[in-house]
C-alpha positions in Angstrom: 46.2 -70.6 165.2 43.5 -68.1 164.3 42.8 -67.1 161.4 40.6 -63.5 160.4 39.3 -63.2 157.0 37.8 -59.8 156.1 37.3 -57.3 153.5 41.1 -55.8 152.2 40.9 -52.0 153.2 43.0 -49.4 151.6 45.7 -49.5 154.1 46.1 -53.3 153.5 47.4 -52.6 149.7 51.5 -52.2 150.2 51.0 -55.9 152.6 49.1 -57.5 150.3 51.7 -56.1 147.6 54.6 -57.1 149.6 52.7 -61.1 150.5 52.2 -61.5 146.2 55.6 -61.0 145.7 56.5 -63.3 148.6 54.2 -66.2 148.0 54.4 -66.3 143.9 58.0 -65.0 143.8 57.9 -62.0 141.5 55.9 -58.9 141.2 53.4 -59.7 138.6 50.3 -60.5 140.8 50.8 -57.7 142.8 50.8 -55.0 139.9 47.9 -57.2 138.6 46.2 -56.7 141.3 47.0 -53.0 141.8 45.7 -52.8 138.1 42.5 -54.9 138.9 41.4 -51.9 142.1 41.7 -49.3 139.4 39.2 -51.4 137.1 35.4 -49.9 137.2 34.2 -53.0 137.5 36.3 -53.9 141.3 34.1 -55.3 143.6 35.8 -53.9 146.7 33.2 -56.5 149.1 34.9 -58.8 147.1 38.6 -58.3 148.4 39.8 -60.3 150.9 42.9 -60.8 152.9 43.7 -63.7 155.8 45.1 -62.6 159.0 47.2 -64.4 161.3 49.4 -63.2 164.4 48.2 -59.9 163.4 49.7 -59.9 160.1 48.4 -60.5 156.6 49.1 -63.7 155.4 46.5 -64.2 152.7 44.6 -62.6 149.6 42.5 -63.6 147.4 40.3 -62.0 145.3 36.8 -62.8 143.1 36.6 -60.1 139.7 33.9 -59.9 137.3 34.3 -61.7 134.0 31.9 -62.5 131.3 31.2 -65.9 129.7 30.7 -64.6 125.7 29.3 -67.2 123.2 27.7 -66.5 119.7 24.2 -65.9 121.4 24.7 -65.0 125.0 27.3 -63.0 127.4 27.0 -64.1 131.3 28.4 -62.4 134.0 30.8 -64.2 136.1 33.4 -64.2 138.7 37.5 -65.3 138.3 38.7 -66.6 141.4 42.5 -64.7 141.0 45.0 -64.3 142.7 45.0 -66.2 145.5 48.1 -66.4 147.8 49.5 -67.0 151.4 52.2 -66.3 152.7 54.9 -69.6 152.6 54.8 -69.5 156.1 51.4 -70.1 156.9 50.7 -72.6 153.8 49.3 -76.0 154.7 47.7 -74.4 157.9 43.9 -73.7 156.7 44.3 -70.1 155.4 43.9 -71.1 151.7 40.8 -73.3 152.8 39.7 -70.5 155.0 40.2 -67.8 152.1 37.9 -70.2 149.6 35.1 -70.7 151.7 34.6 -67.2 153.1 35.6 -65.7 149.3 33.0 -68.1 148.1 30.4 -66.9 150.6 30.3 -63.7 150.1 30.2 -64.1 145.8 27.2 -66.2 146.2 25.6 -63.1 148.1 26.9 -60.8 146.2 24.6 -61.8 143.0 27.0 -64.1 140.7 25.9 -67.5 139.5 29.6 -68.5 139.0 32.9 -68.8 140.0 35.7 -70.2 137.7 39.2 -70.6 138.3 42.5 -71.5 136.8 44.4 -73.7 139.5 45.5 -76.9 140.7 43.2 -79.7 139.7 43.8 -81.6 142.8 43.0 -78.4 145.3 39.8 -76.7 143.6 37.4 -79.6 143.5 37.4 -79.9 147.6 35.3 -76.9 147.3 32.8 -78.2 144.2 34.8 -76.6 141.8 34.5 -79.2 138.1 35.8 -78.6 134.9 34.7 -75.5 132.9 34.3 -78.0 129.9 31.8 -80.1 131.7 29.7 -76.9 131.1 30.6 -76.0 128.0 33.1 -73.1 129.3 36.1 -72.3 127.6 39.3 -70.9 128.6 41.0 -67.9 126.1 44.0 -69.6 126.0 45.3 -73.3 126.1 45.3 -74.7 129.3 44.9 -78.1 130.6 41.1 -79.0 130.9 41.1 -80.5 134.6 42.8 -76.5 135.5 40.5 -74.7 134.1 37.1 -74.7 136.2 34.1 -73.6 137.4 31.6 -73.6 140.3 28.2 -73.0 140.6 27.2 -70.4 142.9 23.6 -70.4 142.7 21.3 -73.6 142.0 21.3 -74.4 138.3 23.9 -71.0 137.8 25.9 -72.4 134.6 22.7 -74.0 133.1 22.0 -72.6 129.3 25.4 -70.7 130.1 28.5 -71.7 127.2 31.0 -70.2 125.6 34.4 -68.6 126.4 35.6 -66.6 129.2 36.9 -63.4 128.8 39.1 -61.8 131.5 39.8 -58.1 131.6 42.6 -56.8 129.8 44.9 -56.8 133.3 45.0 -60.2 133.2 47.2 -59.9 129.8 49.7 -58.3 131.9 50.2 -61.5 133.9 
């Protein structure tokens, strides 16, 4: 099976709609994510949908975010959504989604990535807990969910404090 990652386009938007509601089993992602394109600070290069058999069977996305402590505010990326299709789960998309998503962020001038996910998934790509770093999430989650990766050599040192996520995410 091949898989094509590449940049979502325009014309990809009702797919990648129609796979979030599919893959997570309700809309919320996908108007999310809809919200997310309208933000100023969308990274379009930063958009990226799996292919398979000629159809989509993948998103994910990398957004800005900012890591605010008392001193300091660092820019960041969140990892969210990410989805495939229930089909074509288990195959390598996911895999295939991470490591070309994570790619293209450390080109793309971020230090960081940090994600909220499964704790047994995330660390296959370097991913560690956000606490190991002094990172905190905005809302209570479990510790070995909530993490981050380093993009860049030495991206999360002298970097603390709490993410904050735009005010889409509240919507999810």
């Amino acid at each position: 099976m091949e898989i094509i990652i590449r940049k979502e386009e325009d014309h990809d938007h009702v797919e990648v709609g129609k796979l979030l509601g599919s893959a997570f089993e309700q809309d919320l992602e996908a108007r999310l994510v809809d919200s997310l394109r309208k933000n100023p600070d969308f990274v379009p290069e930063l958009s990226f949908i799996a292919e398979c058999d000629e159809q989509i069977v993948g998103y994910i996305l990398f957004f800005p975010i900012k890591i605010i402590s008392k001193q300091d505010r660092h820019a960041s990326l969140a990892l969210a959504p990410m989805a495939v299709a229930p089909k074509y789960q288990r195959k390598g998309v996911g895999k295939a989604m991470v490591e070309h998503g994570l790619t293209k962020a450390g080109h793309s001038g971020f230090d960081s990535v940090i994600v909220l996910g499964h704790a047994e998934y995330y660390p296959r790509f370097g991913f560690r807990p956000a606490s190991l770093y002094g990172i905190n999430a905005p809302f209570e989650v479990p510790d070995e969910a909530f993490m981050a990766l380093e993009l860049t050599k030495d991206g999360l040192d002298r970097v603390s404090g709490t993410v904050v996520y735009p005010e889409e995410f509240n919507e999810v």
